[in-house]
N, C-alpha and C positions, 0 to 999 in steps of 0.2 A: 521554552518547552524542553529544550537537550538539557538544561539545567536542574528543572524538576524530574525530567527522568532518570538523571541517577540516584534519585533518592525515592523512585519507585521499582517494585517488583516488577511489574509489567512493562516498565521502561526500562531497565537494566536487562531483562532478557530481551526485550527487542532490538535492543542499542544492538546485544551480541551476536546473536542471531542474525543480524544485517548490517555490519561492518563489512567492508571492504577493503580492501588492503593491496591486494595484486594488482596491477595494469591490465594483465589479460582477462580479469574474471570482472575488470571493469567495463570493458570496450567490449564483451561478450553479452552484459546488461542494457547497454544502451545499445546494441544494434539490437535486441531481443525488445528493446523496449520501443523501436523507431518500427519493429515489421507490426506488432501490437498496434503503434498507434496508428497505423496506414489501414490494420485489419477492422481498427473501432470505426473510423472515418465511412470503410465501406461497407459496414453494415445496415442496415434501412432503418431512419430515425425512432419509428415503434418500435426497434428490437433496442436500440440504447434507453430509452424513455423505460422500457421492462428493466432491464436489466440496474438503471441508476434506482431505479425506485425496490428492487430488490435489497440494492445494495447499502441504501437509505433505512429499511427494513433492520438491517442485519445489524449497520452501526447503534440502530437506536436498541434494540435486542441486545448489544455486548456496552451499553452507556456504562454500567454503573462498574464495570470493568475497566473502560476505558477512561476515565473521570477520574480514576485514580494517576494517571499518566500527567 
C-alpha cells in the first residue's frame, strides 16, 4: 500500500500530512493514542457499535476516493 501511495494524489498528501519525524511529537501521539484507547474501552458497547457503523458509513461514502490509494 506505502508503494502505491506515492503514486497516488490522495496518498502522497497523506503520507505528508502524517509523517512524523520528531521523538517528542512521537511519544506525544502514542500517549494521546493509549488515553483514546482506555476512553473507547469505557464507553458502553452500544455507543462503539453506533459510532463503528457510522464510521463504516463514512469509509463506504469516501470509497471511490479512497480506491484510488
Amino acid at each position: 500500500m506505502l508503494e502505491r501511495a506515492a503514486h497516488s494524489d490522495e496518498g502522497v498528501r497523506t503520507l505528508a500530512e502524517h509523517t512524523v519525524t520528531d521523538a517528542a511529537e512521537l511519544d506525544a501521539i502514542l500517549a494521546a493514542t493509549q488515553a483514546a484507547g482506555r476512553a473507547w474501552g469505557a464507553r458502553p458497547a452500544a455507543d462503539r457499535v453506533a459510532i463503528l457503523q457510522r464510521a463504516g458509513d463514512a469509509l463506504e461514502a469516501a470509497r471511490g476516493r479512497l480506491i484510488e490509494v
